[in-house]
N, C-alpha and C positions, 0 to 999 in steps of 0.2 A: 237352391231356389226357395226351398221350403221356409229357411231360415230368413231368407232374406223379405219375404213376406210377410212373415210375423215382426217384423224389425219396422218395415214400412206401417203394418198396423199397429205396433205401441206407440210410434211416435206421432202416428194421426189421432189415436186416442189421449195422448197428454196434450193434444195439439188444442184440440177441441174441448176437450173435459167432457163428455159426454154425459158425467153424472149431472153436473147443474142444472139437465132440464129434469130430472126426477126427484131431486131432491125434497121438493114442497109435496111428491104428493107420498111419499115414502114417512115423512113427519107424520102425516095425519093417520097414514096406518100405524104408526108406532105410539099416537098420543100424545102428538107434539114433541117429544124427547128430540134435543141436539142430535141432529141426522148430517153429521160432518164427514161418516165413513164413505170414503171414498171405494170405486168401483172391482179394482181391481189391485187389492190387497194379495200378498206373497201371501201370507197362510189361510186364502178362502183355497187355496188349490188341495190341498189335505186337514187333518183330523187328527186327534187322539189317536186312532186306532194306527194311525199310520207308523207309530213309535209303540208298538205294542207287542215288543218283539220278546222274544225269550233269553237272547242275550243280557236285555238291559233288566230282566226283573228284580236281582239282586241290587243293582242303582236306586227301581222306584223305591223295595222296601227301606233301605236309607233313608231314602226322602221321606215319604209316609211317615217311618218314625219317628223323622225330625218334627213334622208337622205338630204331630201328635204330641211332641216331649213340650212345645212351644204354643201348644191351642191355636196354632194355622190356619184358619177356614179353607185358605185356599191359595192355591199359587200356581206357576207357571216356569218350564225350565226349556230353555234352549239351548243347543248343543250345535257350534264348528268345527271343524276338523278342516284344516288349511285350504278356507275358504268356501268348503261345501257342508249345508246344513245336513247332519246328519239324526239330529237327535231334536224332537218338539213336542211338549206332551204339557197338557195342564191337570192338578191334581184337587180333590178335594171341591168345594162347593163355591162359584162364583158369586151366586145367593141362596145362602143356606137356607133363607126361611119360604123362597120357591123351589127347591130340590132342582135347582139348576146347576149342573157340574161343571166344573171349570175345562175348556177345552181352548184348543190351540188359538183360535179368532179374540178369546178376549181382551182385551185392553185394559191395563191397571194405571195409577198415577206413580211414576217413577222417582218424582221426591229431587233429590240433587244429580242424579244420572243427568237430568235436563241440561245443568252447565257443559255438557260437556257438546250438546248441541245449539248452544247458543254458542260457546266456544268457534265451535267450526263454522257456523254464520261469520262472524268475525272474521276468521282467514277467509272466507271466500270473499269479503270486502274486501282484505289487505291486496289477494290476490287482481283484484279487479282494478287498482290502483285508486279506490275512492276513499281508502282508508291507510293510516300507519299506526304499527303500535306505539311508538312514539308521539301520536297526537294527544294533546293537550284536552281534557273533557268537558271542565268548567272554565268561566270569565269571558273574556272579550274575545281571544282567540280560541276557546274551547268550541268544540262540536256542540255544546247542549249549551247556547248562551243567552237563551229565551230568556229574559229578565222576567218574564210576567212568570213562569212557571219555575226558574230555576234560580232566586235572587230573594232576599240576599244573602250573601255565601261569608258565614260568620268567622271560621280561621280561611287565612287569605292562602295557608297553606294548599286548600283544597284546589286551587288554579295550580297546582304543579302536577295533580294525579292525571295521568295516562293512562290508554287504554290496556297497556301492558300492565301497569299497578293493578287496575280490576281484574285482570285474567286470573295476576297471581296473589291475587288478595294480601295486595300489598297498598292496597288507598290511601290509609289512616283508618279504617272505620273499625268501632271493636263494638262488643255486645255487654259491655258491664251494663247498662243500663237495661239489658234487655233485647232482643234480637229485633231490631225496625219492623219487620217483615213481620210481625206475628203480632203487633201489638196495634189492631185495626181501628179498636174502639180508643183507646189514649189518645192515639197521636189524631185524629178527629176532632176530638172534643180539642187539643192545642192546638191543631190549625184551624179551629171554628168552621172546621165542614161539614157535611152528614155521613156517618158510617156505613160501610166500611170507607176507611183512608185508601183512595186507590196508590197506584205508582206511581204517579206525578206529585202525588201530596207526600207520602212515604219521604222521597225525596229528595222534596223541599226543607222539608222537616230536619232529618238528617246535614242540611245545609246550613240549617240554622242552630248547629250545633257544632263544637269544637271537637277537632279530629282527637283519634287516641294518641297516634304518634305520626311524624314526618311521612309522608308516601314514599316507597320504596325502601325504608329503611327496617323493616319489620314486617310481620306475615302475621296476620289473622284473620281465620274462616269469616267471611262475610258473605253475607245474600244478598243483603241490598247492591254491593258491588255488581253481581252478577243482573240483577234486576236494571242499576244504571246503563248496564251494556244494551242490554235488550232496546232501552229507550235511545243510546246508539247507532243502535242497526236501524229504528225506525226513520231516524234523524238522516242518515247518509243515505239508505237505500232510498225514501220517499214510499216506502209502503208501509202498513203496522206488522209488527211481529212477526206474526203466525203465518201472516201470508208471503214475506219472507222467505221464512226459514221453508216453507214447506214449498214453497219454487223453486229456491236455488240450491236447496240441501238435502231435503228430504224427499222429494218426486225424482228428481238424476238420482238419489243412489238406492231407488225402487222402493220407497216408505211411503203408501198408501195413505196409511192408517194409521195416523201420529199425529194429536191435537193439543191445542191447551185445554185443560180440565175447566170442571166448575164447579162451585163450591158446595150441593146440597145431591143427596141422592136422588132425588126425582127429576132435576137436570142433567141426571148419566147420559152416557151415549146408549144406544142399545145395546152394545155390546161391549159395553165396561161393566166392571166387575164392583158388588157392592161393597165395603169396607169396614172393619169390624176392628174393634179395641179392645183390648186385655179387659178384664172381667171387671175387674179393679178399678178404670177409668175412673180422671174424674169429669164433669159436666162443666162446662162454661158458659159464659156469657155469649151470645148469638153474636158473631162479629158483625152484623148490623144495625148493633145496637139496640135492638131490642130486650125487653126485660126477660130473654125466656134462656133457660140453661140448654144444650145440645151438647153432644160431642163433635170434638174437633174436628172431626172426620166427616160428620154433615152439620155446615153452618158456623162450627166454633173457628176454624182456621178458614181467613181468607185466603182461598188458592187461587183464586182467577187474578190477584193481584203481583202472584209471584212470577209469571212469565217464566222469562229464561233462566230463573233462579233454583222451579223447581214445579213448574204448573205442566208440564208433558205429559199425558197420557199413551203408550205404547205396548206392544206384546213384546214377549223376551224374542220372539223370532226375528220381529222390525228391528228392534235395537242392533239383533245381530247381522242384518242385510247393513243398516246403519254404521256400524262399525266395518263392514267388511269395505268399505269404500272410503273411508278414512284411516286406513291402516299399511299403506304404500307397499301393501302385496299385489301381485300382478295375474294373479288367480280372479279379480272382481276390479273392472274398471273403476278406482277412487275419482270421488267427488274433487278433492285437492292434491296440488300437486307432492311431490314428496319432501320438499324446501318446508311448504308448509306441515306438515305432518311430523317431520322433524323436530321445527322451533314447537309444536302443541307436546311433544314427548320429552322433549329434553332435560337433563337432571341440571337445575340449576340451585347451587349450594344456598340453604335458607329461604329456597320459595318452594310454591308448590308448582306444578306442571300448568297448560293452558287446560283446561276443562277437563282433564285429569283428576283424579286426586290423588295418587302415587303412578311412578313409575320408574322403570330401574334401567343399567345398563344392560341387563342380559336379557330384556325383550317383555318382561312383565310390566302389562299395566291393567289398572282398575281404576274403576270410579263407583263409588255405593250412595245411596239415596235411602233418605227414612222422613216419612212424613206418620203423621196420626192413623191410623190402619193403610200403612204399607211398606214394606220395604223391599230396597231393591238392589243389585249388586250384577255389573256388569265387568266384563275380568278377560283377558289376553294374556294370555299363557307362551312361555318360549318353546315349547315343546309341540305346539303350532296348534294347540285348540283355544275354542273362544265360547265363553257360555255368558246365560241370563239369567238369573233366574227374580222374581218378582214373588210378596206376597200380600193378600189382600185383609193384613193383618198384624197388626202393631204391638211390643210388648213391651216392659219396663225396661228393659233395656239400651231401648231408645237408638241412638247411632252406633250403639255398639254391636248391632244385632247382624249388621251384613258379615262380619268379621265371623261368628258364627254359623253363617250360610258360607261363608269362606270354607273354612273348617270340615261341615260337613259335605259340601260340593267334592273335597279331596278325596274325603272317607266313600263316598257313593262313585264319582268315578274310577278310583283306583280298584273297586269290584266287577267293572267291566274287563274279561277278560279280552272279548274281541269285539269291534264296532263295527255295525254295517256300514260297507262299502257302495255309497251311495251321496245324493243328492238333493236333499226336499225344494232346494231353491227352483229345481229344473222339472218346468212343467212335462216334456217327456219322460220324467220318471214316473209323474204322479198318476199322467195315465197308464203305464205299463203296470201302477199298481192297481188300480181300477180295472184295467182288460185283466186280469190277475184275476181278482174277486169275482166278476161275474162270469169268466170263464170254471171258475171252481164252482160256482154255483151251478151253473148250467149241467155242469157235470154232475153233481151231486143234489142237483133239486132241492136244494138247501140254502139260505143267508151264510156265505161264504165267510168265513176266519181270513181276516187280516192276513195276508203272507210276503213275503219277500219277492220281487218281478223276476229279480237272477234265479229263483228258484223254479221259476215256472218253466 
């Protein structure tokens, strides 16, 4: 009965949204700041302390060290264990220069992780019968044939790319010239708009430019591909983006608190984390064209332009509620069927996966993300665990940097002798750790130590 009550109120509270009647007054206590986080977020239920256990401290100092080897201000690691969140802790400074510590509620920018939820947008259209990968993107019969926005299409090859060519970055589109997606002020001043060049002008632009090779005949990383998807999903579903993804994908597979970013640090969310670059950085040009230099990270890269290419903002814990419902285990009701989840993992000789960026026969997959102070790396392991981990901090290394957190993630779990045998996703854990702590206190007329519920 108990259960079945709470089942009846989460679905009368997505029913309603109860946050939008607070939302406006919630901004004005914050300062105006993008006030998008929704109500009832998986990790407002616990804390830091709730991963503060004695087992894992040979884990943190790993991590710590790695921070420290790599000038890390701060980051975030989440841990699964076939399908129960076991492990969630944030480390080091969410804004260093207010002595604000990074703890499990913060939100970073995930960089290219994003594809891999505009990915799943996608099959949930295929699945709904209003889309096929097989469909056609541009020309007469394509999805996007707005002449006014998407015209004119300069090699005629480009009416052959399908939605399946975008998945696997197989369009035609290459980045000798430069990556589309990053270059806000150029393509502005060439389409004679004002900057930044949004996604519709990005584009267009790109339209008006001759492919590198045949679609499907060849594989190279592209963003803007993933970007055309996003405009895609707005086109078929009749909604934009965000609001999308986050009704049909992101709310069913219990992700609160998962937005598109923006591009300047004083339109953070409250509770995203500030962004820092290697010492070294250099300064650019404000991608709104004005005459003032910034870093990429506030102002120089247009993020609000990159959508589903790379503009997500998410905790490593959501990512991992997020995955565990796109991953056709039976431990956590998936968002998609297992047909689909299949065709998104499968090894297909000379492409890459759907919103993957590898994956193997034996059950490994990952996807990594690096933008201008941050990088991110999310990973499915055969051996049935699943982690996140995010940092709020960029180095020269650039996209090689997740393969490093790869690396160390090995080194730091392989130091855990024993994991706790537990649950964070499962709000009756979270009180049994709560009646835990004030029951020790009570006892001991004391601010209670973190402890284990099974121990009580």
């Amino acid at each position: 009965m108990k259960y079945t009550i709470l089942i009846i109120l989460f679905f009368l509270v997505i029913s309603f949204r109860p946050w939008n009647f607070f939302t406006k007054e919630i901004q004005v206590e914050k300062d105006s700041i993008p006030q998008d986080t929704l109500a009832v977020a998986v990790h407002d239920l616990f804390t830091n302390e709730y991963s503060d256990l004695i087992e894992t401290k040979r884990l943190d100092q790993t991590i710590e060290r790695f921070m420290d080897q790599w000038e890390i201000k701060g980051a975030s690691l989440a841990i699964m264990k076939d399908g129960k969140l076991i492990y969630s802790k944030g480390y080091g400074y969410a804004d260093e220069e207010n002595e604000v510590k990074t703890d499990v509620n913060h939100i970073f920018r995930i960089a290219s992780v994003s594809k891999l939820i505009t990915a799943a947008g996608i099959m949930k259209l295929v699945e709904n019968g209003t889309l096929s990968l097989d469909d056609k993107v541009f020309g007469e019969e394509g999805i996007l044939n707005d002449t006014t926005l998407y015209a004119p299409v300069k090699d005629k090859r480009m009416n052959h790319i399908t939605v399946e060519n975008l998945l696997r970055h197989q369009g035609g589109f290459t980045n000798r010239a430069g990556d589309p997606m990053f270059c806000p002020i150029d393509i502005a001043e060439k389409m004679n708009v004002p900057a930044p060049a949004d996604l519709n002008t990005i584009i267009k632009f790109v339209l008006s430019r001759r492919l590198g090779f045949t679609p499907g005949t060849s594989t190279c990383y592209s963003n803007v591909g993933y970007g055309i998807l996003s405009k895609v999903i707005e086109k078929i579903s009749g909604k934009n983006y965000e609001e999308f993804i986050q009704d049909s994908i992101l709310i069913p597979a219990g992700c609160y608190d998962m937005h598109l970013a923006h591009n300047l640090d004083k339109d953070r969310y409250f509770n995203e984390v500030k962004y820092y670059e290697q010492s070294d950085a250099d300064l650019i040009r404000s991608c709104d064209g004005r005459d003032t230099l910034v870093y990429r990270s506030n102002g120089g890269n247009n993020i609000e332009a990159l959508y589903g290419a790379g503009g997500w903002v998410a905790s490593p814990t959501e990512l991992l509620r997020f995955l565990s419902a796109i991953d056709a285990n039976d431990s956590y009701p998936d968002i998609l069927t297992k047909e689909s989840v299949e065709i998104m993992t499968k090894c297909v000789k000379n492409a890459l996966p759907l919103g993957w960026m590898n994956t193997n026969n034996q059950g490994d997959w990952w996807r990594s993300g690096t933008l201008a102070g941050t990088s991110a790396m999310l990973k499915r392991q055969r051996d049935g665990f699943c982690w996140a981990f995010i940092t709020n901090t960029s180095n020269w290394t650039g996209p090689r940097f997740p393969h490093k957190i790869e690396g160390m993630m090995a080194r730091a779990m392989d130091r855990v002798k024993e994991w706790p045998d537990r649950n964070l996703f499962d709000p009756d854990y979270c009180k049994a750790f709560e009646d835990g702590k004030k029951l020790l206190a009570n006892e001991k007329g004391v601010q209670a130590h973190p402890v284990h519920p099974d121990n009580i």
